[in-house]
TIVO-2410 file (N, C-alpha, C; in nm, 3 decimals):
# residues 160
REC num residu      c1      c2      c3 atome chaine
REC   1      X   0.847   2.571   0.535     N      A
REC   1      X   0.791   2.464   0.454    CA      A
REC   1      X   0.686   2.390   0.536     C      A
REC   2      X   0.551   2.344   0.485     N      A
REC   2      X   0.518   2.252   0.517    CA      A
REC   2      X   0.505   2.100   0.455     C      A
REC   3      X   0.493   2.027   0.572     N      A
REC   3      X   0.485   1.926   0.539    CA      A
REC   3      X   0.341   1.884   0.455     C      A
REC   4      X   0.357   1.764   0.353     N      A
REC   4      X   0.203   1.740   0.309    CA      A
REC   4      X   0.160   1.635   0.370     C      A
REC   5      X   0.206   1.609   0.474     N      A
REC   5      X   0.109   1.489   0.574    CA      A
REC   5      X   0.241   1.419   0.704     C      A
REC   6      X   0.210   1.306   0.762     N      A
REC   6      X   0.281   1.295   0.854    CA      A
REC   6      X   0.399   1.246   0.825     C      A
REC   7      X   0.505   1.261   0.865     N      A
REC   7      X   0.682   1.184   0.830    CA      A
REC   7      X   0.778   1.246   0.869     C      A
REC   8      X   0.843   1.229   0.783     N      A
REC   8      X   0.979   1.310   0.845    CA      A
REC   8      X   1.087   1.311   0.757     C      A
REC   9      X   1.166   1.404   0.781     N      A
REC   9      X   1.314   1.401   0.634    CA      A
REC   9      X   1.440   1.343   0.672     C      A
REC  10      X   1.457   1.261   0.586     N      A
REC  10      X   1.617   1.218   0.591    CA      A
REC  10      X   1.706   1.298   0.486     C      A
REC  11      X   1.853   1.263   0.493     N      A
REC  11      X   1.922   1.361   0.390    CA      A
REC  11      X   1.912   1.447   0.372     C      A
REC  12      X   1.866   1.562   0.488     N      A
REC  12      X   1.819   1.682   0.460    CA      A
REC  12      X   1.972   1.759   0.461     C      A
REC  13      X   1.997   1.824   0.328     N      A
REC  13      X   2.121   1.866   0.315    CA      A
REC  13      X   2.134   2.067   0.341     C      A
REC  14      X   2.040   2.087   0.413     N      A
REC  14      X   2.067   2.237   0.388    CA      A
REC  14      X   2.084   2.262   0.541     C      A
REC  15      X   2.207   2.363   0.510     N      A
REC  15      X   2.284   2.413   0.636    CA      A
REC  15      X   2.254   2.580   0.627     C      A
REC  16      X   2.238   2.646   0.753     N      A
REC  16      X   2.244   2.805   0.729    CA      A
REC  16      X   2.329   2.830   0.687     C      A
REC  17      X   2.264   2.925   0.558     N      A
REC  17      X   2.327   2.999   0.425    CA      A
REC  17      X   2.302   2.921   0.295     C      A
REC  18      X   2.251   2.800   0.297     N      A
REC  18      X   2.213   2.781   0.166    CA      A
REC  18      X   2.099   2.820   0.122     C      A
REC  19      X   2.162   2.836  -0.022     N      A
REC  19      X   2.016   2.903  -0.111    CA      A
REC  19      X   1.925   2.803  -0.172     C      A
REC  20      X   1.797   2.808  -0.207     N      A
REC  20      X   1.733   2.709  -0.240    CA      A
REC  20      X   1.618   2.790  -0.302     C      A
REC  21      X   1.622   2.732  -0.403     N      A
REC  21      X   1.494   2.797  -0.506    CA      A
REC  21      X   1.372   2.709  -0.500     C      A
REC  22      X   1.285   2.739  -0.575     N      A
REC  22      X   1.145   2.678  -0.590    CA      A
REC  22      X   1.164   2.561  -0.735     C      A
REC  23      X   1.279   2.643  -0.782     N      A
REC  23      X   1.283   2.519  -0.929    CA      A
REC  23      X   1.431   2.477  -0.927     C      A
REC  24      X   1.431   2.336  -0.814     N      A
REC  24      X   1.564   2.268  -0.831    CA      A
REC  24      X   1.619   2.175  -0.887     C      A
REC  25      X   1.747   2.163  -0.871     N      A
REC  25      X   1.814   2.100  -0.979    CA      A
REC  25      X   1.864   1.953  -0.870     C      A
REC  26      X   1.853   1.927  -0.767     N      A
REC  26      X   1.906   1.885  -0.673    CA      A
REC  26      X   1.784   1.894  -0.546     C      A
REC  27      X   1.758   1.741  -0.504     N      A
REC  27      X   1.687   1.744  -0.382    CA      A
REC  27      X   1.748   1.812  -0.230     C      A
REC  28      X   1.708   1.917  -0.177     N      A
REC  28      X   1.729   1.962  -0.004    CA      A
REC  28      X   1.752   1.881   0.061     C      A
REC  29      X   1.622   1.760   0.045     N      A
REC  29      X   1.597   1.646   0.124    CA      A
REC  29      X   1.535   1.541   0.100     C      A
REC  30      X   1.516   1.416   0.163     N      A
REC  30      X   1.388   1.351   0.141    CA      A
REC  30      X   1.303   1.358   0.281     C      A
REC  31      X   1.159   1.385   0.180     N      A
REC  31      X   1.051   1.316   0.293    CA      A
REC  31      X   0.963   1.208   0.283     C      A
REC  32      X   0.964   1.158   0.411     N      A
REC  32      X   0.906   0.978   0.398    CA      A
REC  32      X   0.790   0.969   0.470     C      A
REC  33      X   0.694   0.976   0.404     N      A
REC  33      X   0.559   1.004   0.457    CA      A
REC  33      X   0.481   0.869   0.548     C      A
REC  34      X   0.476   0.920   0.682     N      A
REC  34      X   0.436   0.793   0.750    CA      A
REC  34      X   0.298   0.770   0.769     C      A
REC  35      X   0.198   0.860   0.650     N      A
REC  35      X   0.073   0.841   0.709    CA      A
REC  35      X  -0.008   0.712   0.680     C      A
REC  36      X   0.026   0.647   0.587     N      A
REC  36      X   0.014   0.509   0.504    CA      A
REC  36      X   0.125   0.438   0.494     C      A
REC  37      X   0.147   0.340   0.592     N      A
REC  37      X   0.264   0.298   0.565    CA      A
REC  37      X   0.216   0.120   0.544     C      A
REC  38      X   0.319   0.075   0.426     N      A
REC  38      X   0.267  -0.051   0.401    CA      A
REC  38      X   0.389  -0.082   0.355     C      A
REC  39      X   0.420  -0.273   0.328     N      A
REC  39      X   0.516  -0.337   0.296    CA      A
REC  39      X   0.493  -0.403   0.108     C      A
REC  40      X   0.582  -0.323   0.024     N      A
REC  40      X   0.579  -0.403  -0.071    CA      A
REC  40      X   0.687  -0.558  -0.081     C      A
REC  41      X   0.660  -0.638  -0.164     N      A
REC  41      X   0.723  -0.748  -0.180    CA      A
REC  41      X   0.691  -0.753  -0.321     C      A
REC  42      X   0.802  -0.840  -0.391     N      A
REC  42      X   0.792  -0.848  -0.556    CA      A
REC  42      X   0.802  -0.978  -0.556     C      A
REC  43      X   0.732  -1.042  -0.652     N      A
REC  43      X   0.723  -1.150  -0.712    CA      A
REC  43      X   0.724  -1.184  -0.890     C      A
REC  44      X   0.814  -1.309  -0.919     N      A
REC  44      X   0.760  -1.312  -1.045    CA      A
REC  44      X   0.617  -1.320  -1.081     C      A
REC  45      X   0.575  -1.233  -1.201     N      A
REC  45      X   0.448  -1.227  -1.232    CA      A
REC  45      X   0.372  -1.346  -1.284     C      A
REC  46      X   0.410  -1.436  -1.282     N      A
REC  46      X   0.339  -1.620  -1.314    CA      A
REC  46      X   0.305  -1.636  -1.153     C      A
REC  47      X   0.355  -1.578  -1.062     N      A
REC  47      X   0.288  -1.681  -0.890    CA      A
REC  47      X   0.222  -1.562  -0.891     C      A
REC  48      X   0.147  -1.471  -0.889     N      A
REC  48      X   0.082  -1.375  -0.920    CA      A
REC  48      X  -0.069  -1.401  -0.975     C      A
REC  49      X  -0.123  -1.510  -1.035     N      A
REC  49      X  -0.184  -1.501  -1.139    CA      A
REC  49      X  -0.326  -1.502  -1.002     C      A
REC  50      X  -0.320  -1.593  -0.926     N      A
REC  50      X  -0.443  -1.569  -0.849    CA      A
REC  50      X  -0.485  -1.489  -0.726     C      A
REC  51      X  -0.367  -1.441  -0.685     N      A
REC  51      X  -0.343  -1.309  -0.591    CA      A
REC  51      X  -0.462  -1.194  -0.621     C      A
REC  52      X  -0.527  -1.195  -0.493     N      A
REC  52      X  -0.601  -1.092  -0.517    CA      A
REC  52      X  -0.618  -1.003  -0.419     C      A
REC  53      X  -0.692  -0.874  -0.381     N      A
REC  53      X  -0.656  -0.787  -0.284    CA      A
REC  53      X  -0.796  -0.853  -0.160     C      A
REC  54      X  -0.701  -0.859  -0.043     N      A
REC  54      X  -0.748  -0.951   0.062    CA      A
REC  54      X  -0.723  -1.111   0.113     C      A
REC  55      X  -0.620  -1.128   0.001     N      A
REC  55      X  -0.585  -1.259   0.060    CA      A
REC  55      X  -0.471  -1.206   0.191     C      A
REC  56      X  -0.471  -1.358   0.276     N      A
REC  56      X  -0.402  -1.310   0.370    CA      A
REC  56      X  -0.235  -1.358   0.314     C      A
REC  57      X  -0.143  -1.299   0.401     N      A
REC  57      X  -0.052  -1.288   0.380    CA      A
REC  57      X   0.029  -1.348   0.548     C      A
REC  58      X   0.144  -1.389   0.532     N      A
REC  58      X   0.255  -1.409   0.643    CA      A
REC  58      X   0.376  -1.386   0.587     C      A
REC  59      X   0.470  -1.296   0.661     N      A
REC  59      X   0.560  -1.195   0.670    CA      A
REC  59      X   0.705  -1.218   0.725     C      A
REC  60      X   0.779  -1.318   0.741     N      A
REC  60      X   0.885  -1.321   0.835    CA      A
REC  60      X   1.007  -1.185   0.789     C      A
REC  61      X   1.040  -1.128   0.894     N      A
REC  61      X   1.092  -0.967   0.862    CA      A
REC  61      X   1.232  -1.000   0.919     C      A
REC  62      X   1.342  -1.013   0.853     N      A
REC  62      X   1.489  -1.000   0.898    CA      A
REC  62      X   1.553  -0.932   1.059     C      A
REC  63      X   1.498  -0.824   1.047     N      A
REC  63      X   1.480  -0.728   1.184    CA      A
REC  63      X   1.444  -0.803   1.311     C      A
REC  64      X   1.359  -0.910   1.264     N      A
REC  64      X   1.258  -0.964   1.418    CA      A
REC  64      X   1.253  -1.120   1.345     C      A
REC  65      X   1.383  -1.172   1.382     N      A
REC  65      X   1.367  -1.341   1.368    CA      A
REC  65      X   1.296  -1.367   1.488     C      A
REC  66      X   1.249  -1.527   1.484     N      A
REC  66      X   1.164  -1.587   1.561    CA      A
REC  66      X   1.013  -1.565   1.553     C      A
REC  67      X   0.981  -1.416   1.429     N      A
REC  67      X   0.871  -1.387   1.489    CA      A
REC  67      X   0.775  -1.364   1.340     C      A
REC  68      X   0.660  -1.414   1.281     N      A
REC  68      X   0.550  -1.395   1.180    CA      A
REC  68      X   0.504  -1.306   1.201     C      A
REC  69      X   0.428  -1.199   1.120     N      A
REC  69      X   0.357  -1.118   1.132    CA      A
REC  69      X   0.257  -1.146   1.012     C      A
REC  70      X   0.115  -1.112   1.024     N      A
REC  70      X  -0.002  -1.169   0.911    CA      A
REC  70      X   0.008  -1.005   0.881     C      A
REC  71      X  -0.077  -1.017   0.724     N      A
REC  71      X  -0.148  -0.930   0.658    CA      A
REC  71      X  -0.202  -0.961   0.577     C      A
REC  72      X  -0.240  -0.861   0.523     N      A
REC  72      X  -0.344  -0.900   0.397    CA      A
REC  72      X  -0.292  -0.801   0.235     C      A
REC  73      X  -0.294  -0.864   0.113     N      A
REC  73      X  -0.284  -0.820  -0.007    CA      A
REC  73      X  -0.367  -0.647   0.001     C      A
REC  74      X  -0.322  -0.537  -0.062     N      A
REC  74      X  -0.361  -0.448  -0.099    CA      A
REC  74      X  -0.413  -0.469  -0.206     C      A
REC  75      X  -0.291  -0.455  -0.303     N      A
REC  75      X  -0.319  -0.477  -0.468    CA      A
REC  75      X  -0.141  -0.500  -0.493     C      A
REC  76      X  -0.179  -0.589  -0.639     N      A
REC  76      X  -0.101  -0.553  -0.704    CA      A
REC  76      X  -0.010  -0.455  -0.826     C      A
REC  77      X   0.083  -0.372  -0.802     N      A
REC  77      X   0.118  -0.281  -0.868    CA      A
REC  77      X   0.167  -0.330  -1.000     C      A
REC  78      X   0.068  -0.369  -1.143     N      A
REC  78      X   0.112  -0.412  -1.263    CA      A
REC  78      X   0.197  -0.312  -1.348     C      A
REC  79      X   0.290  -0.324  -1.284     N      A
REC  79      X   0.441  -0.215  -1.346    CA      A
REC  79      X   0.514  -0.308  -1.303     C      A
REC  80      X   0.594  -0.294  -1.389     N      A
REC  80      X   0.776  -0.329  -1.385    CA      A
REC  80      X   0.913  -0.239  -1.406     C      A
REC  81      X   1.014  -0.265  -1.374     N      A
REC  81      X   1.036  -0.183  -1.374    CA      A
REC  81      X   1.163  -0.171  -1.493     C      A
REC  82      X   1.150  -0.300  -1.567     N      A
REC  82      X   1.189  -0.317  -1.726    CA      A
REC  82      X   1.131  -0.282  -1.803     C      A
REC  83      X   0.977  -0.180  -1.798     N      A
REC  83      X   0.919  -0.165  -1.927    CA      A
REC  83      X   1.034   0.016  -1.877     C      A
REC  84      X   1.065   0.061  -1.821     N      A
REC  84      X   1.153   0.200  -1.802    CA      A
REC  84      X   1.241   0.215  -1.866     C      A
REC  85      X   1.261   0.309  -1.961     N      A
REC  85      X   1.435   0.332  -2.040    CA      A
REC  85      X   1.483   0.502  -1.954     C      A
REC  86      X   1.597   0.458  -1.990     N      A
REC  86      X   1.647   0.613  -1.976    CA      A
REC  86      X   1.640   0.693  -2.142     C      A
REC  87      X   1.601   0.879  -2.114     N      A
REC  87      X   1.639   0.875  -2.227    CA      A
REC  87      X   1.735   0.943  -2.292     C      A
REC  88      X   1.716   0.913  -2.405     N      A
REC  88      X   1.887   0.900  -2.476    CA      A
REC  88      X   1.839   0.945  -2.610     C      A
REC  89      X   1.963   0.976  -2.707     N      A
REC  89      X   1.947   1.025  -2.858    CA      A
REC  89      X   1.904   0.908  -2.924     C      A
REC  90      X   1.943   0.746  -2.872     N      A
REC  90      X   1.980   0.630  -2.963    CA      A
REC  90      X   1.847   0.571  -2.934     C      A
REC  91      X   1.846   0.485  -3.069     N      A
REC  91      X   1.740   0.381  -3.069    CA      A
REC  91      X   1.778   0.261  -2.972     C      A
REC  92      X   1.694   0.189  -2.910     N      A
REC  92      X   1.731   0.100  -2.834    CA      A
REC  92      X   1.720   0.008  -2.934     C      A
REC  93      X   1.848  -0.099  -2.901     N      A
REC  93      X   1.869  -0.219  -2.961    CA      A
REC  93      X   1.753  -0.307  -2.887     C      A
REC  94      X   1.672  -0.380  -2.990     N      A
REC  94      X   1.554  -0.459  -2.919    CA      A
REC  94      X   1.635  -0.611  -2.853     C      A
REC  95      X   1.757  -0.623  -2.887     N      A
REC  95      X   1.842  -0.755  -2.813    CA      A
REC  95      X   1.885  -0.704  -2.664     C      A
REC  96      X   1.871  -0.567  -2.664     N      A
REC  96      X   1.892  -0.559  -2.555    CA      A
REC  96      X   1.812  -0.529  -2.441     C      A
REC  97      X   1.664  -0.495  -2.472     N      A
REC  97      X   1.551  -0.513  -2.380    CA      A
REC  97      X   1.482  -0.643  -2.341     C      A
REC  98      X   1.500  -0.614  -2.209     N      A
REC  98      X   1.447  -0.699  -2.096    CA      A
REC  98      X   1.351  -0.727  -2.006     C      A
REC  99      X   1.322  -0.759  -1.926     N      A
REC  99      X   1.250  -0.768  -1.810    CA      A
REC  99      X   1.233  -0.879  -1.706     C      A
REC 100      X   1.296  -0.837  -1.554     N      A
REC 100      X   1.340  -0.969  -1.473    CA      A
REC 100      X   1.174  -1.027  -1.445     C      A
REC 101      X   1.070  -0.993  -1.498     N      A
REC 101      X   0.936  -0.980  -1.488    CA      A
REC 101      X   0.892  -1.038  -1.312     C      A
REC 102      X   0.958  -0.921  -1.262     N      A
REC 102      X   0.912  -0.912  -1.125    CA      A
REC 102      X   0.775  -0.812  -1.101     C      A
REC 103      X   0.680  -0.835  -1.034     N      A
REC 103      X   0.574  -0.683  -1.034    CA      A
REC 103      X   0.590  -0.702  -0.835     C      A
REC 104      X   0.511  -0.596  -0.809     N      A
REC 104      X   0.515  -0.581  -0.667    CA      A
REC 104      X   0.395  -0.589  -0.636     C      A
REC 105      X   0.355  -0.644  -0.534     N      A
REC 105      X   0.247  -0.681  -0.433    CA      A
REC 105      X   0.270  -0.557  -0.276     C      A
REC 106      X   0.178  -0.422  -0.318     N      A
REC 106      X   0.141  -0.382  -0.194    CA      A
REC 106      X   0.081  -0.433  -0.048     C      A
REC 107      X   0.138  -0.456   0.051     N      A
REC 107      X   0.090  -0.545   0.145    CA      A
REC 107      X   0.039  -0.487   0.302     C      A
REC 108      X  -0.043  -0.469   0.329     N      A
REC 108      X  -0.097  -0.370   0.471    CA      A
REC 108      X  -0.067  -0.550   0.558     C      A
REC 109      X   0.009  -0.402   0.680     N      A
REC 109      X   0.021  -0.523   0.827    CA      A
REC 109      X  -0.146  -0.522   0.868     C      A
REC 110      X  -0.173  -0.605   0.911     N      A
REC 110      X  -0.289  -0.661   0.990    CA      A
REC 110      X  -0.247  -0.562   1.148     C      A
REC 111      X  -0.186  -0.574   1.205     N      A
REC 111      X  -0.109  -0.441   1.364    CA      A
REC 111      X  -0.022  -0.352   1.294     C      A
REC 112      X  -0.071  -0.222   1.332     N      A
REC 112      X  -0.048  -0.101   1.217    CA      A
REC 112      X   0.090  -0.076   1.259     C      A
REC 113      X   0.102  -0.088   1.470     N      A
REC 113      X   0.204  -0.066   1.509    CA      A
REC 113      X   0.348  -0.171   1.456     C      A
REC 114      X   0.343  -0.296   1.389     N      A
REC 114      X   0.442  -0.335   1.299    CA      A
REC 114      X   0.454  -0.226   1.212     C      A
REC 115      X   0.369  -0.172   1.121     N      A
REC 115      X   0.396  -0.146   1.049    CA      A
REC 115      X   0.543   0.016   1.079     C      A
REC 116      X   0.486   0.085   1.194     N      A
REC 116      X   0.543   0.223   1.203    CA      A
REC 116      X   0.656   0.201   1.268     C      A
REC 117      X   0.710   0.094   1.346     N      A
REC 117      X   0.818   0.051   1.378    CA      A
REC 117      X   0.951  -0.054   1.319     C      A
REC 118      X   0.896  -0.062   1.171     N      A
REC 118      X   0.998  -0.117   1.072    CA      A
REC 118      X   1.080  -0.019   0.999     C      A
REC 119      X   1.202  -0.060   1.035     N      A
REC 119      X   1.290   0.039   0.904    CA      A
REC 119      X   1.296   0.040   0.775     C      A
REC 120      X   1.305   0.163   0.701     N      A
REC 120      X   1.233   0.208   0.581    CA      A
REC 120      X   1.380   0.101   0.492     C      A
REC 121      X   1.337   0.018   0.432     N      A
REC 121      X   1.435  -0.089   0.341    CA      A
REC 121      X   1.478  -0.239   0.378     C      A
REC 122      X   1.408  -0.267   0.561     N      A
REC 122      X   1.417  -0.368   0.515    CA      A
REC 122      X   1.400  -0.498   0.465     C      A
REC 123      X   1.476  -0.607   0.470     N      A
REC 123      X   1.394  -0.690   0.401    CA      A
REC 123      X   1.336  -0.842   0.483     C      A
REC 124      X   1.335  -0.931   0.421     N      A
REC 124      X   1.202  -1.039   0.486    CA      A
REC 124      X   1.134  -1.093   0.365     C      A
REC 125      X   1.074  -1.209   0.401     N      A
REC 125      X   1.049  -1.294   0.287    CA      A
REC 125      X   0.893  -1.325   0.351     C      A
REC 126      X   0.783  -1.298   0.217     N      A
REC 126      X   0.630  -1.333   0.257    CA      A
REC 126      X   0.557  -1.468   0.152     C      A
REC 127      X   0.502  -1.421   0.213     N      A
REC 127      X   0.407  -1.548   0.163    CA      A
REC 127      X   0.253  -1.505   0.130     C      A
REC 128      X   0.236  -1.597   0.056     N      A
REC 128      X   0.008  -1.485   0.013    CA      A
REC 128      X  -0.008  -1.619   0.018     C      A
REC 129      X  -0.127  -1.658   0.029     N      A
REC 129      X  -0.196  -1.735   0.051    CA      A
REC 129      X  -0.378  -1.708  -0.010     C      A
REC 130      X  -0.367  -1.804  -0.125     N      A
REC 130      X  -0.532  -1.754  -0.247    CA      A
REC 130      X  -0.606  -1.858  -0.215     C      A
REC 131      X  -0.690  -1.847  -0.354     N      A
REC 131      X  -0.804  -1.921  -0.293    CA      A
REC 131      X  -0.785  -2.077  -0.363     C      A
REC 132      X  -0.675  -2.046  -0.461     N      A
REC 132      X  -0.655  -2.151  -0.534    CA      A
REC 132      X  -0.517  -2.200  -0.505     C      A
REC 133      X  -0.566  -2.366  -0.472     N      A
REC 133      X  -0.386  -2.431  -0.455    CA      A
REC 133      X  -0.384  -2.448  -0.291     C      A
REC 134      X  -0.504  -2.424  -0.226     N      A
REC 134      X  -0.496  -2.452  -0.064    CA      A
REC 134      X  -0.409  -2.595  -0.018     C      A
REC 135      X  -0.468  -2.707  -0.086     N      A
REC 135      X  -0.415  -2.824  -0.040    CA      A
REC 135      X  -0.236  -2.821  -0.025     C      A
REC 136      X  -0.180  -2.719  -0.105     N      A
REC 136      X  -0.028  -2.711  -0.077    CA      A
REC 136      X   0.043  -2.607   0.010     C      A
REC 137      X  -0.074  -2.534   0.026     N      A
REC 137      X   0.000  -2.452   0.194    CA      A
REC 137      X   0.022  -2.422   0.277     C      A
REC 138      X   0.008  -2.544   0.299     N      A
REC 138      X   0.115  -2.641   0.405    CA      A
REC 138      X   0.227  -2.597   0.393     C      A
REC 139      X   0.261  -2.652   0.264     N      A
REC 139      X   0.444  -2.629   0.246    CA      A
REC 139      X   0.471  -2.473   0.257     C      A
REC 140      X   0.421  -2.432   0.189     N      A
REC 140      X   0.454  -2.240   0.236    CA      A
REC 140      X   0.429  -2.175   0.346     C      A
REC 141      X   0.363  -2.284   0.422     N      A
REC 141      X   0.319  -2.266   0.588    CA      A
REC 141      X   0.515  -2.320   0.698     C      A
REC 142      X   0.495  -2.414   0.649     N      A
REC 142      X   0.637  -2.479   0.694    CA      A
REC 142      X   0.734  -2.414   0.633     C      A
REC 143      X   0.817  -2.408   0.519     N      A
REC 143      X   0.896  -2.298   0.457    CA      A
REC 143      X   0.866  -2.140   0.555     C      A
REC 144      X   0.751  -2.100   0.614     N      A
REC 144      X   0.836  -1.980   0.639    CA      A
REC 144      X   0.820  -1.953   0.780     C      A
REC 145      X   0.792  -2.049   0.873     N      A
REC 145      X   0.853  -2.090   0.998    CA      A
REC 145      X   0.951  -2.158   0.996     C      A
REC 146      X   1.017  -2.227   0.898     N      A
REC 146      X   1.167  -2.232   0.881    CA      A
REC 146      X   1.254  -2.121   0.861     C      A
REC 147      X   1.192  -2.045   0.811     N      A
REC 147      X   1.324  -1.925   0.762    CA      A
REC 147      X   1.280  -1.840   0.905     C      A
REC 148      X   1.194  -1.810   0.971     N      A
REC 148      X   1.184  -1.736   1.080    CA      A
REC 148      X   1.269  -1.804   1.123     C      A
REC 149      X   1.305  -1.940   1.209     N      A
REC 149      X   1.417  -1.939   1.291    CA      A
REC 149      X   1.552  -1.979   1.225     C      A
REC 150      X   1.574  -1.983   1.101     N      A
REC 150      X   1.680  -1.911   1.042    CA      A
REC 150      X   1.735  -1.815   1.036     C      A
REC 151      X   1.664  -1.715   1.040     N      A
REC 151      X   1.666  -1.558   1.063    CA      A
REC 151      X   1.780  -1.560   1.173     C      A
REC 152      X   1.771  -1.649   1.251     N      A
REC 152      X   1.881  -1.646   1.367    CA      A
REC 152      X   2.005  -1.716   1.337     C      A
REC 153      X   2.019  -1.820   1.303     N      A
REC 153      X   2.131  -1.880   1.266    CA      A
REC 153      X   2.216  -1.803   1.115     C      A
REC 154      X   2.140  -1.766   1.055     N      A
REC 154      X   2.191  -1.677   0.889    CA      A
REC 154      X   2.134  -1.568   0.910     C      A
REC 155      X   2.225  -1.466   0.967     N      A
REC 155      X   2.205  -1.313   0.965    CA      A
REC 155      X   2.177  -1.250   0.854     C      A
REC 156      X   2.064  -1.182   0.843     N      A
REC 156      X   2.050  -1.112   0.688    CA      A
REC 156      X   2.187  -1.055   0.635     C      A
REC 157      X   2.283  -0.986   0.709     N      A
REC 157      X   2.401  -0.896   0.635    CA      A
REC 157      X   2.477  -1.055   0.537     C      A
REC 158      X   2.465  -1.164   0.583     N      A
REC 158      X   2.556  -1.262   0.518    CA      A
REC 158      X   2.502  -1.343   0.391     C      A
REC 159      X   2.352  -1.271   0.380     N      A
REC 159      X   2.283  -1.320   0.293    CA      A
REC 159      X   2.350  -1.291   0.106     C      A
REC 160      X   2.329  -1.413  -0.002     N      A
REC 160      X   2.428  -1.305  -0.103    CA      A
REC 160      X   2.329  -1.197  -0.153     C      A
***
């Protein structure tokens, strides 16, 4: 097999002697492609409205309390992941469609080497910073040099 760019496989479930076809029913493995690697974060889609690709961003990452990391907005990915059904024979009951109307914000580290030395899931709380609403971020400046040295006192595993 080759690979289609740089990464590597986790869950790779095949041991000598298994068979494996070209049309499966069941993944071998996964591969996690490290040639682009970037941090999404989701937000409700109302703090969203002036986010644009290039604002800067600050990052506090669970993994590395004490410590900010900047970036900058990619884009935002306008999907959710409530407009998705499974499908089925039945009509969906319209009382029962939803949406926590979260969308995701693709986010490139500003030092690439953050980026290739974070583990694939975890989590950390960011911040964007637009062009509109400056006079208040401040407070989102302070809020997340608070939670950086929180990060130490409230271990992410105890988080609910």
């Amino acid at each position: 097999m080759l690979a289609p760019s740089d990464g590597y496989v986790v869950n790779w479930l095949v041991q000598p002697g298994t068979m494996l076809s070209p049309v499966t029913v069941a993944a071998a493995g996964t591969f996690v492609d490290t040639s682009d690697i970037a941090l999404v974060a989701v937000f409700p889609q109302n703090y969203l409205t002036y986010v644009q690709k290039g604002n800067p961003v600050e990052i506090v990452l669970d993994p590395y309390p004490g410590r900010i990391f900047t970036a900058k907005v990619d884009h935002v990915i306008a999907a959710t992941g409530g407009g998705q059904f499974a499908p089925s024979g039945t009509i969906t009951n319209a009382a029962n469609i939803g949406s926590d109307g979260l969308y995701a914000v693709r986010i490139k580290f500003d030092d690439a080497a953050v980026a290739r030395n974070l583990s694939l899931g975890s989590g950390g709380t960011a911040a964007i910073y637009t062009t509109h609403g400056k006079a208040v971020h401040i407070i989102s400046k302070v809020a997340i040099r608070m939670k950086k040295w929180l990060a130490y006192v409230v271990p992410s595993a105890q988080k609910p």
